[in-house]
C-alpha positions in Angstrom: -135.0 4.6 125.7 -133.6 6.4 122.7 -136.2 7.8 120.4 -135.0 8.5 116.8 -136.4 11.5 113.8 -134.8 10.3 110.6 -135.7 10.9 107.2 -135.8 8.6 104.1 -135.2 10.3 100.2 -137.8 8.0 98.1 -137.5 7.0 94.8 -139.2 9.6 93.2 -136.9 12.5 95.3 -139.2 13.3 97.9 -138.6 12.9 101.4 -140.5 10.8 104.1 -139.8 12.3 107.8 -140.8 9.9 110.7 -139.7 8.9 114.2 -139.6 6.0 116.3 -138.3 4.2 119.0 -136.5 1.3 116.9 -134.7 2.8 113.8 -133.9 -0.6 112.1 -137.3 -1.9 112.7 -138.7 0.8 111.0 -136.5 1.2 108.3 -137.6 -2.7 107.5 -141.1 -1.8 107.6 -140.7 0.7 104.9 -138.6 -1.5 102.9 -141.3 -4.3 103.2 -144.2 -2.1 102.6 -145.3 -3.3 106.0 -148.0 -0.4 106.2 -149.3 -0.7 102.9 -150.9 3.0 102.9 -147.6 5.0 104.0 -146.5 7.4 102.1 -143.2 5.2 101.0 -145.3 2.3 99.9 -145.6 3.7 96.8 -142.0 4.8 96.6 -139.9 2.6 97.1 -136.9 2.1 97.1 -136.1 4.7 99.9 -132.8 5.2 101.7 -131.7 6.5 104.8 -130.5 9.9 104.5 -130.5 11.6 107.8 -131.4 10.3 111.5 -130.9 12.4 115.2 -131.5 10.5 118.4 -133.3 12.1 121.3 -134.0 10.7 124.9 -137.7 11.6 124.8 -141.0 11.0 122.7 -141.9 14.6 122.9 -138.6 16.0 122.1 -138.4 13.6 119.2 -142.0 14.5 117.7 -141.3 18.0 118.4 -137.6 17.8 116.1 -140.0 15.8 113.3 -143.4 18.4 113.5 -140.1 21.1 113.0 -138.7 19.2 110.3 -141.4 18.4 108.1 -142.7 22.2 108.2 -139.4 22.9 105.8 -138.6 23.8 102.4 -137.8 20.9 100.2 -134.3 22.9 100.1 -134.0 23.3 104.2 -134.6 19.5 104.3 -131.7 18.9 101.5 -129.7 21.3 103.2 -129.9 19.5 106.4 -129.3 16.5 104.8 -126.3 17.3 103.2 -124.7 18.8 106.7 -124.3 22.3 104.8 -125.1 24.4 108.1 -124.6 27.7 106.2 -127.3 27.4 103.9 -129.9 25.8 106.6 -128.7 29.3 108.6 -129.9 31.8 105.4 -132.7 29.4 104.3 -133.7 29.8 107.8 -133.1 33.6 108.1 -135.6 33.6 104.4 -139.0 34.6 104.2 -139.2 32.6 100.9 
């Protein structure tokens, strides 16, 4: 089974980081406010703006709990590919 860490850019800029085991399933779920208390409930419309795969739970929550410690600029940095700045955010204390 493939296990997936993705992350959504909501209407109001933030991001929403999550993980599952079926990407497009999930993706409808935001999209139809399925959970009605999620964090992208109230921010809709969200897109899809980065997603890794992993072959295990653990390493997939592990890649998420990582993720969502970061600076909203780490996050943009990831998700615009730049690896150079992720490598000095990274290196920061700021």
């Amino acid at each position: 089974m493939v296990y997936w860490v993705y992350m959504l850019k909501c209407s109001d800029g933030s991001f929403y980081i999550g993980q599952t085991s079926d990407l497009e399933l999930r993706l409808y779920q935001h999209h139809q406010r399925y959970f009605p208390k999620c964090y992208t409930a109230s921010r809709l419309p969200v897109s899809l703006v980065y997603q890794t795969s992993f072959e295990s739970r653990y390493s997939a929550l592990a890649r998420e709990r990582q993720i969502k410690k970061w600076s909203r600029k780490k996050k943009q940095a990831l998700v615009d590919g730049d690896w150079a700045e992720l490598s000095n955010l990274a290196k920061s204390k700021n």
